[in-house]
PDB file with one MODEL, atoms N, CA, C and O in Angstrom:
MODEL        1
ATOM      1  N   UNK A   1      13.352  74.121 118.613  1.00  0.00           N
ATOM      2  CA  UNK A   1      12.229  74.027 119.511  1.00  0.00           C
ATOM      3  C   UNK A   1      12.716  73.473 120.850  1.00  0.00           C
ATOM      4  O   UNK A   1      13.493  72.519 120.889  1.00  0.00           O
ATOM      5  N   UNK A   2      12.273  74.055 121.900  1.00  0.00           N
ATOM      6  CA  UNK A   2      12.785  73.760 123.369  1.00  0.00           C
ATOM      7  C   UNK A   2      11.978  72.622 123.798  1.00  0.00           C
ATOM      8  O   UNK A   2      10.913  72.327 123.256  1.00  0.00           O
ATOM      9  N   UNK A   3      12.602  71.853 124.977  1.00  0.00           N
ATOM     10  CA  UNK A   3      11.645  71.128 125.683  1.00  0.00           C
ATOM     11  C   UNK A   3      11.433  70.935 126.500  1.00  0.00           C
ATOM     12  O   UNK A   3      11.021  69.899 127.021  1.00  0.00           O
ATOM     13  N   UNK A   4      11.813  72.584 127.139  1.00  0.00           N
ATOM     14  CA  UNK A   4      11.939  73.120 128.505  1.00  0.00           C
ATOM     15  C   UNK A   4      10.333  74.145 128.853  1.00  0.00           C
ATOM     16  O   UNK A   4      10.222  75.192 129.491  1.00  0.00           O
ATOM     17  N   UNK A   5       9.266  73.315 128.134  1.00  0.00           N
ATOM     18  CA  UNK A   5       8.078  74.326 128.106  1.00  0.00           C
ATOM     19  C   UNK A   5       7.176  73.642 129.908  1.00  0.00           C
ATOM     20  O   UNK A   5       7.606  72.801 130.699  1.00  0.00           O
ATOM     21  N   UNK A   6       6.205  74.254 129.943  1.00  0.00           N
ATOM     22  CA  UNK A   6       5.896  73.961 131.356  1.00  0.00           C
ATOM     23  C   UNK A   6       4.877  72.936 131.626  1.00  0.00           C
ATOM     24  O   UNK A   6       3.979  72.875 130.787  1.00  0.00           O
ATOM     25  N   UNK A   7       4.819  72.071 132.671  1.00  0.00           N
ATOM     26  CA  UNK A   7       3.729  70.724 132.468  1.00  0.00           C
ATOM     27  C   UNK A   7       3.139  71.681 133.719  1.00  0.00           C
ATOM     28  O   UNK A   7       3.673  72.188 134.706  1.00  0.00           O
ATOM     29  N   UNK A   8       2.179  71.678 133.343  1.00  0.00           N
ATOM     30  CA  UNK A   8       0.992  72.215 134.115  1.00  0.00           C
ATOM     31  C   UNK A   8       0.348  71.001 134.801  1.00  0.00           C
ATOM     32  O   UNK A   8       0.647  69.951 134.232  1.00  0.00           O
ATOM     33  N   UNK A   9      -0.440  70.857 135.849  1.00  0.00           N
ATOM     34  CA  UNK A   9      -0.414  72.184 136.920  1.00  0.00           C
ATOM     35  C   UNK A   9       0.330  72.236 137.981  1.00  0.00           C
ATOM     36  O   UNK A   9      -0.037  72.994 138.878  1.00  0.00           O
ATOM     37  N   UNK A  10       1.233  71.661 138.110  1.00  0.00           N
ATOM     38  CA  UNK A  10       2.586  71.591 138.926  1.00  0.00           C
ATOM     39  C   UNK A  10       3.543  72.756 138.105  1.00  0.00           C
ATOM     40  O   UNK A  10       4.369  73.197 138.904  1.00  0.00           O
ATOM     41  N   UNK A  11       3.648  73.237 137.076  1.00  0.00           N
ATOM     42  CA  UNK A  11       4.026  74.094 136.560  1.00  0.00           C
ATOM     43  C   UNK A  11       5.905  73.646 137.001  1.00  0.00           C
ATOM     44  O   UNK A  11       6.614  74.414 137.651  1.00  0.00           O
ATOM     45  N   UNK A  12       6.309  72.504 136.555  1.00  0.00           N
ATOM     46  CA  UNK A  12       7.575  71.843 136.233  1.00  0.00           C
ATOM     47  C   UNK A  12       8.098  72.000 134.684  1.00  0.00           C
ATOM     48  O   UNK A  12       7.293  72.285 133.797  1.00  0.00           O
ATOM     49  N   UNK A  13       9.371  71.815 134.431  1.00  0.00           N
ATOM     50  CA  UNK A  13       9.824  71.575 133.120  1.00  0.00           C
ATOM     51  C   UNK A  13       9.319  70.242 132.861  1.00  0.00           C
ATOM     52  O   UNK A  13       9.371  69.287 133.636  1.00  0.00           O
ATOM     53  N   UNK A  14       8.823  70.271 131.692  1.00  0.00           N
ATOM     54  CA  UNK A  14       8.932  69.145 130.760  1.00  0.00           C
ATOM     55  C   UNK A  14      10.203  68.742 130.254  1.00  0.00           C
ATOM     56  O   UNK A  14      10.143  67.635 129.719  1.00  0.00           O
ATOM     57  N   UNK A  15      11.680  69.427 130.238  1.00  0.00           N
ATOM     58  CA  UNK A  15      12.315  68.996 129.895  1.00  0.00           C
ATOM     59  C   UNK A  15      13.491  68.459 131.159  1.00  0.00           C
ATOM     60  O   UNK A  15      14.303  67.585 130.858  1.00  0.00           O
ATOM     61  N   UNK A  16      13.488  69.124 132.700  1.00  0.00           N
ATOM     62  CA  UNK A  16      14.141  68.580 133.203  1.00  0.00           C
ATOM     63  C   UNK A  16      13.549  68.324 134.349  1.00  0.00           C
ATOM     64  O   UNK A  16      14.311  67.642 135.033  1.00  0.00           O
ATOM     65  N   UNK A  17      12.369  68.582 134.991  1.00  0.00           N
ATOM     66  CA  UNK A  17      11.875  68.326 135.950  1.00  0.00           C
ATOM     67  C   UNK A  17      12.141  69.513 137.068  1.00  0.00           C
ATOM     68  O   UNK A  17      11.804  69.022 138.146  1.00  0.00           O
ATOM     69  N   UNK A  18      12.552  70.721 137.250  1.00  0.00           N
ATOM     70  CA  UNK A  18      12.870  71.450 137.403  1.00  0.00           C
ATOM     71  C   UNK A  18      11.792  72.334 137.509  1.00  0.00           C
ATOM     72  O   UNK A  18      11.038  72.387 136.537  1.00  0.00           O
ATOM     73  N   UNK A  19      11.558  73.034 138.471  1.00  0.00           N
ATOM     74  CA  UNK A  19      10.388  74.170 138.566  1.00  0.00           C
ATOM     75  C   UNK A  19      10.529  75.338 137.415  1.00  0.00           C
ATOM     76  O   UNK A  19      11.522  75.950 137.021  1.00  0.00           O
ATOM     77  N   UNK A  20       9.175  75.405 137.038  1.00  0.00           N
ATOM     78  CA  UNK A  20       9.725  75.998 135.570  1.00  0.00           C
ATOM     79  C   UNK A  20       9.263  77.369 136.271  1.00  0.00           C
ATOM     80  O   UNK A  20       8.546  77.548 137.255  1.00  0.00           O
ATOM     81  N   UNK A  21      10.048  78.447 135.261  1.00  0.00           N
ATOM     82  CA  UNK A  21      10.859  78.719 134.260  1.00  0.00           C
ATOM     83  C   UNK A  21      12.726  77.643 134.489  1.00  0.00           C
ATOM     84  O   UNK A  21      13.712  77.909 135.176  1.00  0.00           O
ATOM     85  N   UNK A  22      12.584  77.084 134.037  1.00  0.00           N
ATOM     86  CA  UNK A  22      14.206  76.573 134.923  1.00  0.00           C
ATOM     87  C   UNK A  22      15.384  77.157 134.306  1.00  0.00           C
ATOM     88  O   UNK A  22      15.339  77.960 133.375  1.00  0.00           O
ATOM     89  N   UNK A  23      16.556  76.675 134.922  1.00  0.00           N
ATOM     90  CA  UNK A  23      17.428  77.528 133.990  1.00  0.00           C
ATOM     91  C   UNK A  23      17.833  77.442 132.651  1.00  0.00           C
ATOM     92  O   UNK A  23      18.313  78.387 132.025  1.00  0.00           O
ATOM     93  N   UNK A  24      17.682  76.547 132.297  1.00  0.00           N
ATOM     94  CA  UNK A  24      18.028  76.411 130.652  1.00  0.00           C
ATOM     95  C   UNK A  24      16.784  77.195 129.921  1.00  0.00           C
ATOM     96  O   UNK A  24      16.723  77.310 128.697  1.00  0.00           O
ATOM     97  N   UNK A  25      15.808  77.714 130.819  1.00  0.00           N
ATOM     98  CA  UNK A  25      14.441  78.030 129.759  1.00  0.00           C
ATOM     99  C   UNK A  25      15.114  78.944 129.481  1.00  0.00           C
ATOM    100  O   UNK A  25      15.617  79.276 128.408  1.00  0.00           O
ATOM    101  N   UNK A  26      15.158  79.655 131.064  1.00  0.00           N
ATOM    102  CA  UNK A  26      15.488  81.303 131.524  1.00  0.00           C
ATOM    103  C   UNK A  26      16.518  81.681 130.762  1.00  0.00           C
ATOM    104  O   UNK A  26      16.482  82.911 130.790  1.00  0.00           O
ATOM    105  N   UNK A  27      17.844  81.176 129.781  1.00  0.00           N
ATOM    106  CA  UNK A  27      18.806  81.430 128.859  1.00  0.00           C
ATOM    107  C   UNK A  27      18.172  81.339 128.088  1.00  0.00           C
ATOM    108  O   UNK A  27      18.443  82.397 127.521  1.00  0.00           O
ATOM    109  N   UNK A  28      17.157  80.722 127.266  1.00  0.00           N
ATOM    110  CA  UNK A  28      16.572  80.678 125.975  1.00  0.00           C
ATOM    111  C   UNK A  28      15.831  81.553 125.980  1.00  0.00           C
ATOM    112  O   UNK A  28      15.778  82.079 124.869  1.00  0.00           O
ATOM    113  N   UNK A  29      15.070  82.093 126.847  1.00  0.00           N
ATOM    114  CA  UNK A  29      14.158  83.346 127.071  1.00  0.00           C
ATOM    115  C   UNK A  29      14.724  84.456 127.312  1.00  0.00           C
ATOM    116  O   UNK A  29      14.060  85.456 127.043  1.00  0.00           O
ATOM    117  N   UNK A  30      16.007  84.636 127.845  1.00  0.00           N
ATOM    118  CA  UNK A  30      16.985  85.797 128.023  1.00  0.00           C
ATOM    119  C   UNK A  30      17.281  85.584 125.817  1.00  0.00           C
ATOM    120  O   UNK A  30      16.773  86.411 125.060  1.00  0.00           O
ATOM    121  N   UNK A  31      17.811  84.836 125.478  1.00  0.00           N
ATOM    122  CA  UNK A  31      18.599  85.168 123.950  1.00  0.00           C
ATOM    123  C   UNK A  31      17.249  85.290 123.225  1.00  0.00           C
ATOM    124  O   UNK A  31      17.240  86.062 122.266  1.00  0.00           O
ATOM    125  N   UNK A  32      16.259  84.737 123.489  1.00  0.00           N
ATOM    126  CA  UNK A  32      14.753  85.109 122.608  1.00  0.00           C
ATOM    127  C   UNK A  32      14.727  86.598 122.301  1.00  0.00           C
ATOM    128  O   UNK A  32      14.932  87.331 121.334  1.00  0.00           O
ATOM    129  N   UNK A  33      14.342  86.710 123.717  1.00  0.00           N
ATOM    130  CA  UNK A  33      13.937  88.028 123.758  1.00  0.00           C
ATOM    131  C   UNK A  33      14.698  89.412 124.261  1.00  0.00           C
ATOM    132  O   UNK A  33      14.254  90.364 124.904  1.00  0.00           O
ATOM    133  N   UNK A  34      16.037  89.151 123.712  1.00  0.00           N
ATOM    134  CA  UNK A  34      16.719  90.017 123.920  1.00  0.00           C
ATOM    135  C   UNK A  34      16.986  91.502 123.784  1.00  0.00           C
ATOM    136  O   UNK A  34      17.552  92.347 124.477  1.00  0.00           O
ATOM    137  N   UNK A  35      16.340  91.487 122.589  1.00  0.00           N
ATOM    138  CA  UNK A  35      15.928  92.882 122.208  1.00  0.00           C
ATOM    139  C   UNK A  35      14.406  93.931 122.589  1.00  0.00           C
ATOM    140  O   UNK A  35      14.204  95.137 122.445  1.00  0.00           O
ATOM    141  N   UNK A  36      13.534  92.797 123.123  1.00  0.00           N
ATOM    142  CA  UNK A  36      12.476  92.820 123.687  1.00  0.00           C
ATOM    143  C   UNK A  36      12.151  92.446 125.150  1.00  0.00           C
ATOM    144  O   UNK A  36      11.174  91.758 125.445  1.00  0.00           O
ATOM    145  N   UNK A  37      13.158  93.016 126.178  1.00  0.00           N
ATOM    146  CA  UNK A  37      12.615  93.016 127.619  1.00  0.00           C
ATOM    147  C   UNK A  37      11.482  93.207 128.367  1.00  0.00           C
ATOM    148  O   UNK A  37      11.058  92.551 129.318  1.00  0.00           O
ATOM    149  N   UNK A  38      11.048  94.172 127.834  1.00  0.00           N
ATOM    150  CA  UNK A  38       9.752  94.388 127.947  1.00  0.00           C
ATOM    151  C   UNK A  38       8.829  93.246 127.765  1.00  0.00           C
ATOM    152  O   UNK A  38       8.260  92.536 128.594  1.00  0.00           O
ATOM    153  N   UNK A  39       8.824  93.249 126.753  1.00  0.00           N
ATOM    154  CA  UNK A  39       7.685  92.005 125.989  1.00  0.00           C
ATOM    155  C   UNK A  39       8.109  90.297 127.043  1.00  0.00           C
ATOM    156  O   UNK A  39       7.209  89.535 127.398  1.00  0.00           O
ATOM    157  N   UNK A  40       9.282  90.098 127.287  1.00  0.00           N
ATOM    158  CA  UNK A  40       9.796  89.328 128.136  1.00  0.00           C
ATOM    159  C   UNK A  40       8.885  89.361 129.593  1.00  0.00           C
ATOM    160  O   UNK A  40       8.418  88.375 130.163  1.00  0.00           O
ATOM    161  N   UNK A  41       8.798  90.485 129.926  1.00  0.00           N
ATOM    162  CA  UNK A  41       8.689  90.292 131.552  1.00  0.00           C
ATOM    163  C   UNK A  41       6.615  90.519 131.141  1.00  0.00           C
ATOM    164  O   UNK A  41       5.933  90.454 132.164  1.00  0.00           O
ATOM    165  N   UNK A  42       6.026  90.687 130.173  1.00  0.00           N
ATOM    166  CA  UNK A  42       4.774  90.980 129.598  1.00  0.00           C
ATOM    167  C   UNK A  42       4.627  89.648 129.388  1.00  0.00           C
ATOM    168  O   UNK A  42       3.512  89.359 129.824  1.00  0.00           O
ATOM    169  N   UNK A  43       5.273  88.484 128.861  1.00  0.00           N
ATOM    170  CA  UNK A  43       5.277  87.053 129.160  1.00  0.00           C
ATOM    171  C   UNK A  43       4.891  86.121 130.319  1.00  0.00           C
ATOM    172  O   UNK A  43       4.098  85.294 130.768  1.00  0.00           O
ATOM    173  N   UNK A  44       5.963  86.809 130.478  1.00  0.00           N
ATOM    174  CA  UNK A  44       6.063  85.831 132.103  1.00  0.00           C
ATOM    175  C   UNK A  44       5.215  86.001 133.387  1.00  0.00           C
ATOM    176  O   UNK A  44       5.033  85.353 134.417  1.00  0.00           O
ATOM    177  N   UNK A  45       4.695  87.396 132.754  1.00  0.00           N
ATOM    178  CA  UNK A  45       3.674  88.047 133.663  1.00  0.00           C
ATOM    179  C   UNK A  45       2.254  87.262 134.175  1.00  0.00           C
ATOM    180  O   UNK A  45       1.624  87.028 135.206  1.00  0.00           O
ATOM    181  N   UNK A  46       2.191  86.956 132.278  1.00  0.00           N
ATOM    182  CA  UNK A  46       0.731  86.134 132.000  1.00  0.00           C
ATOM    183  C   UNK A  46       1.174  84.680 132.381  1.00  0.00           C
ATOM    184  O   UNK A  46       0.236  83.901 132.213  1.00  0.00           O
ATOM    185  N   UNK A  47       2.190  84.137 132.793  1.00  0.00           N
ATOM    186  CA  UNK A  47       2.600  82.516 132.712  1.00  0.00           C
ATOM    187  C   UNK A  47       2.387  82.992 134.310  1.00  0.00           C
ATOM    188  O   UNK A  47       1.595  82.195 134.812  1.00  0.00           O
ATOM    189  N   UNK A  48       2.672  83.680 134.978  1.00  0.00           N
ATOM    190  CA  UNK A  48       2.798  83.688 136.729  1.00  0.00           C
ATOM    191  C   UNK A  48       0.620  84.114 136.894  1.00  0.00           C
ATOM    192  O   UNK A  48      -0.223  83.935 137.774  1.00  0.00           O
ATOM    193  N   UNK A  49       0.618  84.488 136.008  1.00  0.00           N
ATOM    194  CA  UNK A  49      -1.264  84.696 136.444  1.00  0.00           C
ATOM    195  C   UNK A  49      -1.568  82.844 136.378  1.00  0.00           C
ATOM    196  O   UNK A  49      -2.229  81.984 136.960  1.00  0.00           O
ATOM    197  N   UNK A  50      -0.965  82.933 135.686  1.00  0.00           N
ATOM    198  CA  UNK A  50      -1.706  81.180 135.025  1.00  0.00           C
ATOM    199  C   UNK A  50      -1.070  80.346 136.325  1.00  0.00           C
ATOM    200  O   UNK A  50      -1.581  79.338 136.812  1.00  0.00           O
ATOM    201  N   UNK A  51      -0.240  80.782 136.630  1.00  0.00           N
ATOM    202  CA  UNK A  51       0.008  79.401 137.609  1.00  0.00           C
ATOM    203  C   UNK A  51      -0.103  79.823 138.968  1.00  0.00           C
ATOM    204  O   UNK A  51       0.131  78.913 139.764  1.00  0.00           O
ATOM    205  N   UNK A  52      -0.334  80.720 139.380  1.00  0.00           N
ATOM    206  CA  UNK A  52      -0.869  81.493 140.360  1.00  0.00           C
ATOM    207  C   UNK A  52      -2.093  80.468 140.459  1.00  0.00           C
ATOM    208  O   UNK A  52      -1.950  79.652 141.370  1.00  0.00           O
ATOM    209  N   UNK A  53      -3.197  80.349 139.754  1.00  0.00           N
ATOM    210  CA  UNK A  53      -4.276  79.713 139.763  1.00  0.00           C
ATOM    211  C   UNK A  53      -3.932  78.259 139.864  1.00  0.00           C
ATOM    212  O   UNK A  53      -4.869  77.604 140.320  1.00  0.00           O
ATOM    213  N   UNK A  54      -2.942  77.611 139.594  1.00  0.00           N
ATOM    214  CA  UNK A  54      -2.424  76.611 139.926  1.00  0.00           C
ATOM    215  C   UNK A  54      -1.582  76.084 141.363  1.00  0.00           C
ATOM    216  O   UNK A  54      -1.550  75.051 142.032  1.00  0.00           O
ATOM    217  N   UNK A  55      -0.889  77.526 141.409  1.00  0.00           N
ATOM    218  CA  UNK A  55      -0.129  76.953 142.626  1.00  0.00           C
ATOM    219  C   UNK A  55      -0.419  78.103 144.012  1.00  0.00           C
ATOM    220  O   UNK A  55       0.523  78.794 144.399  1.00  0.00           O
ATOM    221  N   UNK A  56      -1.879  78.215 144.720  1.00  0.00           N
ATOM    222  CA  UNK A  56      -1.975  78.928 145.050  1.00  0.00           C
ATOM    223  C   UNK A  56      -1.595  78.785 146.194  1.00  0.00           C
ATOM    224  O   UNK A  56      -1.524  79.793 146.897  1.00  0.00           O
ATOM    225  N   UNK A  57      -1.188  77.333 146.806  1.00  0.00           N
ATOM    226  CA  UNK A  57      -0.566  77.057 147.866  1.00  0.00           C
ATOM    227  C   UNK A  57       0.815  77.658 147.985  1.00  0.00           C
ATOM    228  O   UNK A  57       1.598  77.196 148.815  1.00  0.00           O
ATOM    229  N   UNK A  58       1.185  78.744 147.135  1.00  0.00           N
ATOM    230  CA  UNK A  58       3.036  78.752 146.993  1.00  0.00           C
ATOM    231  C   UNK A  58       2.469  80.189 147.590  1.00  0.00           C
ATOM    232  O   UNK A  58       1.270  80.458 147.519  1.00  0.00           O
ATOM    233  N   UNK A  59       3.596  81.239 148.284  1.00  0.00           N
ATOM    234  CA  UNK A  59       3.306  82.529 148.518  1.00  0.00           C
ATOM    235  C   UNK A  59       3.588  83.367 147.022  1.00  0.00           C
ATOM    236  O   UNK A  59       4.601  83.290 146.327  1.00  0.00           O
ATOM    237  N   UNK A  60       2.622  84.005 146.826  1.00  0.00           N
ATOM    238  CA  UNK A  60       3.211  84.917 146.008  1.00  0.00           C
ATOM    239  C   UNK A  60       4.444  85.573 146.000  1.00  0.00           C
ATOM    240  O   UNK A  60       4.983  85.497 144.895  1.00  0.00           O
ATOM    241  N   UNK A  61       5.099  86.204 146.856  1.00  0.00           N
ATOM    242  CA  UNK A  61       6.608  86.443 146.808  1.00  0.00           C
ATOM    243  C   UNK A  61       7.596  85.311 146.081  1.00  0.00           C
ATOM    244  O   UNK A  61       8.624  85.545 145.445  1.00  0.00           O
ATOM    245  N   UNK A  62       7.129  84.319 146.293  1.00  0.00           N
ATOM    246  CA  UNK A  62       7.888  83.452 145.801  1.00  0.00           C
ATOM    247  C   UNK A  62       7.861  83.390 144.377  1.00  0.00           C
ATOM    248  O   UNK A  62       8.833  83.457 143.625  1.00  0.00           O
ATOM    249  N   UNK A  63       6.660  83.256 144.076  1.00  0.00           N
ATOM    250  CA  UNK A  63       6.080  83.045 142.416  1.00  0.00           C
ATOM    251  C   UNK A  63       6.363  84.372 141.636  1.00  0.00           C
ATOM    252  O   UNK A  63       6.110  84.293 140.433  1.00  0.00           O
ATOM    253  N   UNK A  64       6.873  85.666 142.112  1.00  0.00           N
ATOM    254  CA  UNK A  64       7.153  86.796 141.334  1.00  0.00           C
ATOM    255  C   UNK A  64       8.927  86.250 141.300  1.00  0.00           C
ATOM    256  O   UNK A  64       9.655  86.134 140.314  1.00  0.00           O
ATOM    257  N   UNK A  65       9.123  86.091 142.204  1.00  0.00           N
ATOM    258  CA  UNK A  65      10.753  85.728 141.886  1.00  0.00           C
ATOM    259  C   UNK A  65      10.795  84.736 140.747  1.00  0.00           C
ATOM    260  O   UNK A  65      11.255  85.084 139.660  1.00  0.00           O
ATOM    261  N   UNK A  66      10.314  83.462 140.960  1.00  0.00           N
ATOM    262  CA  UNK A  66      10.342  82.753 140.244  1.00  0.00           C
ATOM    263  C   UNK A  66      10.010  82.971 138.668  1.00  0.00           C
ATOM    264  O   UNK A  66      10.679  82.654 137.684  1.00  0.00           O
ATOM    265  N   UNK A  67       8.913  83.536 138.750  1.00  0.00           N
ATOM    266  CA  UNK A  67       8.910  84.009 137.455  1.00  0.00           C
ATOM    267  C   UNK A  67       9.214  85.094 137.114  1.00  0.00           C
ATOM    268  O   UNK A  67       9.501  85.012 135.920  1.00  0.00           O
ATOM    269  N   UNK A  68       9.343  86.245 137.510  1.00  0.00           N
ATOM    270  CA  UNK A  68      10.303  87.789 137.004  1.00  0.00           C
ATOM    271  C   UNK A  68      11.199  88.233 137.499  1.00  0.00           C
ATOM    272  O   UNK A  68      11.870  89.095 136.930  1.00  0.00           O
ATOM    273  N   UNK A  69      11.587  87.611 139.155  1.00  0.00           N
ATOM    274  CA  UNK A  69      12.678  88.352 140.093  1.00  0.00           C
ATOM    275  C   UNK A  69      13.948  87.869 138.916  1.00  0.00           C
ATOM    276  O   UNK A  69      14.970  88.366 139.388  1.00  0.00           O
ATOM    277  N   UNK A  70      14.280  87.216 137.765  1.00  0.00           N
ATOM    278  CA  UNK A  70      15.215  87.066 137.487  1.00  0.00           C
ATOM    279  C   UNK A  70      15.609  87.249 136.080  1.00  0.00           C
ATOM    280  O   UNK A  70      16.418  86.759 135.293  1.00  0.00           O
ATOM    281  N   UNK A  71      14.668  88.187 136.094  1.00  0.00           N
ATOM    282  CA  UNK A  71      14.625  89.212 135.031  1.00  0.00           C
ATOM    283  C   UNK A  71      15.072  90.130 134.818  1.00  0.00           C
ATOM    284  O   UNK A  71      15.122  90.646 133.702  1.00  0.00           O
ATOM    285  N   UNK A  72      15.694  90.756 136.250  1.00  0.00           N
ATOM    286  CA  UNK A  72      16.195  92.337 135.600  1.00  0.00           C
ATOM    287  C   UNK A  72      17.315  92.372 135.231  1.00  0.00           C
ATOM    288  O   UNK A  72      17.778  93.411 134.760  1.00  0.00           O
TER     289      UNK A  72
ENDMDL
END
């Protein structure tokens, strides 16, 4: 179990303080779902709606990187 999940509504790691997805998630979520990319970026999709509503002060360009630009 990770403890790199996200403290809302600053949407930080709980495990390092780090704007989440951070990088240690982003390796655990790359070997998770490795066989399932798809379903990966269908994740992160719904975690960037959710904090979208949280961080609406951030530009969106930013918040697609953050959460999928480092996905492909």
């Amino acid at each position: 179990m990770t403890t790199h999940l996200p403290v809302t509504p600053a949407w930080t790691c709980g495990g390092c303080g780090a704007h989440w997805p951070c990088q240690t998630r982003r390796q655990e979520l790359r070997a998770e779902y490795e066989a399932a990319p798809v379903s990966l970026a269908l994740y992160l999709a719904a975690q960037l709606v959710d904090a979208s509503h949280d961080l609406a002060h951030v530009p969106a360009g930013h918040l697609h990187n953050r959460f999928l630009g480092w996905t492909r």
